[in-house]
Each structure stands twice: as structure tokens, then as C-alpha cells.
N, C-alpha and C positions, 0 to 999 in steps of 0.2 A: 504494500500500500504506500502512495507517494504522499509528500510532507509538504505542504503546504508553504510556498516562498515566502511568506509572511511568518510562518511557526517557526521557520528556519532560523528568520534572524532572532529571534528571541532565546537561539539556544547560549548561554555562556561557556566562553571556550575560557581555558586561563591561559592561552595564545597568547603572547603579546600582538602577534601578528595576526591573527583572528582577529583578537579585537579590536584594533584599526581596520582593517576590511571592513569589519560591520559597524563603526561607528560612523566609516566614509561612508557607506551605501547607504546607509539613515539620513544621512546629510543631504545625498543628494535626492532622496525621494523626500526629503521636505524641502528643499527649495524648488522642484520642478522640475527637477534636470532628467533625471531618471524616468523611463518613458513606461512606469509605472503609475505615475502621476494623472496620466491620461486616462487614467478605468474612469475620473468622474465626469460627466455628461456636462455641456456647457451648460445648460439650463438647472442646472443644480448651482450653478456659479451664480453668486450676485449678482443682481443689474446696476449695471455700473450708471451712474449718475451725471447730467450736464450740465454743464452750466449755460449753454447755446440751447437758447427759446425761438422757436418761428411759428410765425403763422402764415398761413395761404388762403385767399380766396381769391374769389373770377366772379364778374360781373359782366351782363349782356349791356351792348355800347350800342346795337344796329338801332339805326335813328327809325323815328316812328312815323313819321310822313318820307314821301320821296325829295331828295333834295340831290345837286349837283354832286357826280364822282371825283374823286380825285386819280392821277396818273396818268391820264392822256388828256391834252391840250382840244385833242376835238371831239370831244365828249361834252356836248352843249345843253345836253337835255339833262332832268331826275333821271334818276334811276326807276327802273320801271318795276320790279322786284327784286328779294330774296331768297335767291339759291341757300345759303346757310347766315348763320347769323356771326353777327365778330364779338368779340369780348375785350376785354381788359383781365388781367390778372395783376396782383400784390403779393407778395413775400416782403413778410416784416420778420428782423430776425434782430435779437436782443442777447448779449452777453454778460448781461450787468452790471457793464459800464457805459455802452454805448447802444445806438437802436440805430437798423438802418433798415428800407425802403426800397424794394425794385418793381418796379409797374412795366409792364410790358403793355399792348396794345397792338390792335391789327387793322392799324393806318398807315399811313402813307409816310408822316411825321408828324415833330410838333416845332412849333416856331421859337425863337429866344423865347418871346416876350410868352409865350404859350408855358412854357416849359418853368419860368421862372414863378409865375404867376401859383401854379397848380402847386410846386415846393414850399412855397411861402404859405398856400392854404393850408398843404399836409403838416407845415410845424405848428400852424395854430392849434390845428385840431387832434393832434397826435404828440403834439414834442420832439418828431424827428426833425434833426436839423438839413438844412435843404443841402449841406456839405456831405452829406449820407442817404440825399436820394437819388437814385435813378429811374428817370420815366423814358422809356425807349418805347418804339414803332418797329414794328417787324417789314414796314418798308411795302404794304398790301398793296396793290394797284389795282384793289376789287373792289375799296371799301368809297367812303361818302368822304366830302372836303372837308376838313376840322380846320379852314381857315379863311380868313379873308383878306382881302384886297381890294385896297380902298373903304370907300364909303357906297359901294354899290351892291353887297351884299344880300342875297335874298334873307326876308326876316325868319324864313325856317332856315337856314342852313345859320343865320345866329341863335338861333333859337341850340340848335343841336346843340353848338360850342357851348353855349352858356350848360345845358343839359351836361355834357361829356366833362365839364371840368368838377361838378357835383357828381358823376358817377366816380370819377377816380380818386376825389379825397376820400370817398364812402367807402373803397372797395379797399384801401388802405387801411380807414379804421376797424373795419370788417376784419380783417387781418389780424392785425396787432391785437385785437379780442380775442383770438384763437390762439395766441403764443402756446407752444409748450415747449417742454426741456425734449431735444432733439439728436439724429443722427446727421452728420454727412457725408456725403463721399463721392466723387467725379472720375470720369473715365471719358475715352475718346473711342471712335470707332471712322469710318469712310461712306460718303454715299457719292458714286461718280455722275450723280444725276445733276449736275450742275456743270457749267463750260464757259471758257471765255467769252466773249460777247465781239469781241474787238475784230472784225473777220475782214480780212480782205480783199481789196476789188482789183477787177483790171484795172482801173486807171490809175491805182495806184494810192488810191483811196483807204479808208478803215470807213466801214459802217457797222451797223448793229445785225450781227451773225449769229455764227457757230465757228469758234476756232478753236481746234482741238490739240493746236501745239501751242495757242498759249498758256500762261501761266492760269493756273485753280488750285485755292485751296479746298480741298473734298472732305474734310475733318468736320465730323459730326462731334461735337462737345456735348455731354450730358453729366446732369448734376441729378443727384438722386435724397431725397430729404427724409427721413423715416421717424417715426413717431418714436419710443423707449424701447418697446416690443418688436424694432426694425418692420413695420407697415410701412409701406410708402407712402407719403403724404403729395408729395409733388416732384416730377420728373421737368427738369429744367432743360431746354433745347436750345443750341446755336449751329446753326448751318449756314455757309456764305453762299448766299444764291436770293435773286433779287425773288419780290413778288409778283411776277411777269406772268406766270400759267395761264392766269386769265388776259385777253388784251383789251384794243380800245373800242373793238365794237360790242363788247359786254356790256351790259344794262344792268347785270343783276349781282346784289351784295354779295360778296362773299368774302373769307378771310383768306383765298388762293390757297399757295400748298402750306403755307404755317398753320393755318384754321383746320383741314385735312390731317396735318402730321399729330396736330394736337387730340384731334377727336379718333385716331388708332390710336396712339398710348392712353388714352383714356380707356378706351375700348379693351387694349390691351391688359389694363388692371384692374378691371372688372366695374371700370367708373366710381375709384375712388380713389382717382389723385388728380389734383392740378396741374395744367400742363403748359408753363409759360413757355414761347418760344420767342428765340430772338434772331436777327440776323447779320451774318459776320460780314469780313472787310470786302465785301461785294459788288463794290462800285459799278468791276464794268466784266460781272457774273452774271450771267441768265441761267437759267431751267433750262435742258435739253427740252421738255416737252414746251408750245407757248410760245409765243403769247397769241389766243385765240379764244372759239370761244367754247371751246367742246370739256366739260366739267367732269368729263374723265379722266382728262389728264393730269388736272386739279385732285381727283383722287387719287391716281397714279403714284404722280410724285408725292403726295402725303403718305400713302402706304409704303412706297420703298425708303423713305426717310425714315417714318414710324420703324417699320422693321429693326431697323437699324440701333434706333431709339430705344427702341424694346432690351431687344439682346446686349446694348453693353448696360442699360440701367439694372441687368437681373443677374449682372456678372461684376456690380457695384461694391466693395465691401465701406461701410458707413460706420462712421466713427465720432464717440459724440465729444462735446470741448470743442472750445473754436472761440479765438480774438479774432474782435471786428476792429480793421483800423480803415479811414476813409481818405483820397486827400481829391479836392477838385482845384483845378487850375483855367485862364483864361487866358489864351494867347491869339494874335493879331497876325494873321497870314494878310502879304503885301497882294496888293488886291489887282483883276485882270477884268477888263469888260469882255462882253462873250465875244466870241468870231463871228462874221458874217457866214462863213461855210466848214464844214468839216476838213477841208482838204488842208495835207501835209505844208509843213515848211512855213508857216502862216508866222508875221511875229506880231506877238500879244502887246495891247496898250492896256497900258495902269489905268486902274480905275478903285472905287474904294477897299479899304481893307477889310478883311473878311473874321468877323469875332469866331475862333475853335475855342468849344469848351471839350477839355479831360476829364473824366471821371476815372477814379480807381477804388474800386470796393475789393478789401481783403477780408475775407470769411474762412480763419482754419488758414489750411495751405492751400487754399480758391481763390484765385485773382480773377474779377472781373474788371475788364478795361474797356473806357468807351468814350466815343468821340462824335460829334454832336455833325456828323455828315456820312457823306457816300465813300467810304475807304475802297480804296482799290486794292485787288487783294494781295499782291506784292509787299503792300505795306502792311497789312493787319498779318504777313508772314513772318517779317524782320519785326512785330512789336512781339509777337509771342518767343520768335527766336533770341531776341535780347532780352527775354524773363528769368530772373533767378527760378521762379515756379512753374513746375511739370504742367501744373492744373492752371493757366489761364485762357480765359476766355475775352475775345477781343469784341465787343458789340457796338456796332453802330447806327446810325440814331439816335441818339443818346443825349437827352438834355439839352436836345437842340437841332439845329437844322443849318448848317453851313455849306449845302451844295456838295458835290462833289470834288473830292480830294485826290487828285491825279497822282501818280508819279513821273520825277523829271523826265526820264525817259518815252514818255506815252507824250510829250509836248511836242516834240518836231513830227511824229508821226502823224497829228492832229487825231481826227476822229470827233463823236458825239461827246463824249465825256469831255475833250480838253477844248471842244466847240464853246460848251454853256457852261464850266466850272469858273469860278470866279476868284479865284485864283492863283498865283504866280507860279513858276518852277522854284523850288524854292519849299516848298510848302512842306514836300517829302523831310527830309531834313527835320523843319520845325517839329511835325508830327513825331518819328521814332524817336528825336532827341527827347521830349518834353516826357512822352510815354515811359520812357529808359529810365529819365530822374524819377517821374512820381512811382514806377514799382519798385525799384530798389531803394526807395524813401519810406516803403510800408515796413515794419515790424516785423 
């Protein structure tokens, strides 16, 4: 009959050297070392405790009469229905020292004076300070116009704005009521459903294409939030690829493949997580499928992203503890009036300077970085590649709207982006540097 490894060591030897064997092997099956330690079941282990509180909520934003689109210029009429509806979503996450604020939305963008406005209301009504919010636009080119121009605005489509800036301080507070003590944890994955844009012509031209030897970043970025018990609470998305699926002869709302990507992982977890999504340095990124008007494609592309989404959020490991440190900056890129034409070799006149706001939200070892225009992706390539941190995520739209941010390189080639960006060469530069100082300035 065999003796039991445990009875064993209880036997006393007057060894000297016995009893060092067995006093080492004690040792280390109480510090853990010893792969006897492993009989106990982790769910027998304490639940380890956070100090990192978040809450999530989503709110419906689709305006309630028909009122002017945004993202195509000849798009004259309301929209005339709703294919799907857009939202808003809040992440309010709280460390004990500090609270900070990410609002996504499935617009087009939002303006300075839009952006500034809505952080000043969320510190009134919340306490977060507007140096710790982000309110970004996933860049939709399906949804309604959240702005004006001039004094000739139709009184629904002010009517909306004034509606859309009480739905996002709401969905905020909404939030911050829900805190609880949390997990995190981020991973990356690939979806190749995205392509250059920058395509070129016989005559030697750049228009708006398919080029498949330009530069794309294909990095799906996923943040995964888990309640104590690791439940998911909310699956965080960044994908660089504009919201094009749908084009300019659509009439009808939708929130294109972000609106889609969100309602598969929702799907995917049985509709019980939130699913902000955002979009990366994708200036001059399109949709393989798009711009049109066929909402299959618009499903398409949300399912093969979703997928995506899916598989590295369910292969997350979430870990709870996390400082929040925040820093926002405002820098003055020398400004460029637009060109008369797309074509090459064009030289740019000065016109006014163009306000870039930075944002950098640190959560844990989670950098989110963001800049308040249309980053081309080259550069939202070199801001993650100059990151101390594995886990950052570059977003843009972010707290603002400054047009399109070229690289020097894309200027003598001309094209649409370095057409109507406003501008100088020069700008690249400002960006990576300013981006470089504020992450490696975080904690």
C-alpha cells in the first residue's frame, strides 16, 4: 500500500540531511513554488479587490424628425429614413483620485466650440474635469448634421444640436451612476477590410480609390472591461477605416460599419455589454466595400470586424488596479487655404492657423491618444511606434475637428486630402512630436 506524499513528509528522520530536504520542500510548497500548490482551484482563491470603478452606458442620438445629412456636400434634402439607429456611449472610470470620461458617438464630428461646450457641461454636472474628457465621433457618413453654418440653419437641425448636447451630458451621468470596482485588459488583432484611398490615375493624378500598395494600418485595438466576477461589461473598439460603407446617394440613418461592428459584439455577448467604437489614424483609409448604397455591405464589414472583435476580447486576460493620469495640450499648425484642384506639384498659400487639440488618457498600462482631426495613417503609425506602451490606442476625432492632417510626403503628390486640408507641411512633425512629449509625460 502506497504512502501518501503529504504523510511522507511528516515522517522524522534524525538525518541531518533529511531534515533539510524536508524542511526545503515545506518551504517551497508554502511559498508556491512547488507545483503542489496548484491542487487548489482559483475560485477557492480570494477575489482580489480594485481600486479602478467604471461605468458604461449608451444612449439612442437618431434625431426624431428628418433633418439634413452630414458627409456628402450634395446631399440637399432630410433624410428620408432609418435603416438603424446611432447612439452615443460613456465610460466613466474612477480611481480614487481622479474620474475621467470617454463619449464616443456615430457622427460625423464635433466642432471646437461643440466639443468645448459639452466638457464644461459634463464638469458641472459630474465633476469631471474637461482635462479628463474625451468626446470623439466615429467619423459616420450615414448619420444627421450636428452643426451649423452660419445663421441659416434649419430650426430642426438646431433643435437636434441643442437635443444631442442634453443627451451626452445625460449619458455621462448615466454612467458615472453605474461605477463599480473593475477589471481590464487590451489586446490587438487584424481586419484587412480597410485600404488606402489615395489611388492613382493616368494622368498622373491621386483620387479617391483603392490602393492596395499603399500604406494601412489593419490593427483592430480592443479593450475588454469586466465587472469583479470577470463578466464583460463593455468591449471597446478602434479600427482605422473611415465611415464610407454607406455613400452620398443614401437617405437613410445609419451608424455605417461602426453601428454594425457594435451590434455583432453585442450580439456576440448575448446583449450584455456596451460597445463603444472608435476610429483610428484614417485620414485617407476607406472600406474595401462602399461607398454606396447596398446595407449589406454595411453588414459585411461590421461582421468581419465584429468577428474579429469577438475573438481577441474572449482571449483578453483582465486585471483589476489601474492609475488614471490625463494631460491635454493645444497646438497651432501654420495654416494652408484649400487648392483649386487635386492635381500634383500644386504650391500651397498661407492662410489661417489651424487650432490641434491632444488628448492622452492613461488607464492601467492603456494609453489612449487623440487628436481632434483626420490623421492619416502613417502618422497614427509612428505615434503608437514612439509609445513606451504595448497597449495604445491612437483615436481620432477627438475633442474636436481640425480637418485633415496630411503627411509631408502626400503634399507634392497632391490628391483630395492635401486639396481641402488646411494645413501646412509641417504639421506631421508638430503632431508625432507633441504626441511623443505628452505619453512619455504620463506616469
Amino acid at each position: 500500500m502506497g504512502v501518501c506524499p503529504f504523510t511522507k513528509l511528516c515522517i522524522f528522520s534524525p538525518s541531518k540531511e533529511s531534515y533539510m530536504k524536508t524542511t526545503n520542500f515545506l518551504l517551497l510548497l508554502l511559498l508556491g513554488i512547488f507545483p503542489f500548490a496548484g491542487i487548489f482551484s482559483q475560485k477557492d482563491q480570494p477575489k482580489q479587490e480594485s481600486n479602478l470603478r467604471a461605468g458604461i452606458a449608451k444612449i439612442n442620438i437618431t434625431p426624431a424628425v428628418p433633418i439634413l445629412m452630414s458627409g456628402y456636400g450634395n446631399r440637399v434634402e432630410p433624410f428620408k429614413g432609418v435603416h438603424d439607429s446611432i447612439f452615443a456611449t460613456a465610460m466613466v472610470f474612477d480611481d480614487g483620485t481622479h474620474r475621467a470620461a470617454m463619449i464616443t458617438a456615430d457622427l460625423i464630428g464635433f466642432s471646437h466650440d461643440f466639443s468645448s461646450e459639452v466638457a464644461k457641461r459634463i464638469e458641472k454636472a459630474t465633476g469631471i474635469s474637461p482635462e479628463y474628457i474625451m468626446l470623439v465621433a466615429t467619423h459616420n457618413h450615414g448619420g444627421p448634421a450636428n452643426r451649423t453654418y452660419g445663421d441659416g440653419a434649419a430650426p430642426e437641425t438646431e433643435a437636434y444640436i441643442n437635443a444631442l448636447k442634453d443627451k451626452l451630458v445625460a449619458v455621462v451621468q448615466t454612467a458615472a451612476s453605474r461605477r463599480q470596482p473593475v477589471r481590464m485588459g487590451a489586446g490587438t488583432g487584424s481586419c484587412t477590410m480597410n485600404i488606402n484611398r489615395r489611388a492613382r490615375l493616368a494622368d498622373g493624378s491621386i483620387w479617391l480609390g483603392r490602393n492596395p500598395d499603399g500604406p494601412c494600418d489593419h490593427t483592430v485595438s480592443v479593450v475588454r472591461i469586466d465587472d469583479m466576477n470577470r463578466n464583460p461589461l463593455a468591449i471597446f473598439v478602434n479600427w482605422p477605416c473611415h465611415g464610407t460603407v454607406s455613400g452620398q446617394d443614401n437617405y437613410q440613418i445609419t451608424g455605417d460599419w461602426p453601428g454594425a461592428a457594435a451590434r455583432f459584439v453585442e450580439k456576440a455577448f448575448d446583449g450584455k455589454v456596451i460597445v463603444p467604437v472608435t476610429a483610428g489614424a484614417s485620414g485617407d483609409i476607406n472600406p474595401i466595400y462602399g461607398p454606396g448604397n447596398d446595407f449589406r455591405d454595411i453588414d459585411a464589414i461590421g461582421m468581419l470586424v465584429g468577428e474579429e472583435v469577438e475573438r481577441v476580447a474572449r482571449s483578453i486576460e483582465t486585471f483589476p488596479n489601474g492609475k488614471i493620469e490625463a494631460i491635454q495640450k493645444t497646438a497651432f499648425a501654420q495654416g494652408k487655404k484649400p487648392l483649386e484642384t487635386r492635381a500634383p506639384n500644386q504650391k500651397p498659400e498661407s492662410g489661417p492657423d489651424v487650432e490641434l487639440r491632444f488628448s492622452t488618457l492613461k488607464i492601467g498600462k492603456i494609453v489612449f491618444a487623440g487628436i481632434s482631426g483626420e490623421l492619416m495613417t502613417e502618422i497614427g503609425m509612428r505615434v503608437k511606434a514612439d509609445s513606451p506602451y504595448a497597449n495604445t490606442i491612437v483615436i481620432t476625432h477627438c475633442n474636436g475637428s481640425s480637418g485633415y492632417l496630411c503627411t509631408d510626403a502626400a503634399y507634392p503628390k497632391g490628391g483630395y486630402e492635401v486639396m481641402v486640408t488646411r494645413c501646412m507641411p509641417g504639421t506631421e512633425a508638430l503632431i508625432t512630436t507633441t504626441m511623443r512629449e505628452m505619453v512619455h509625460a504620463l506616469e
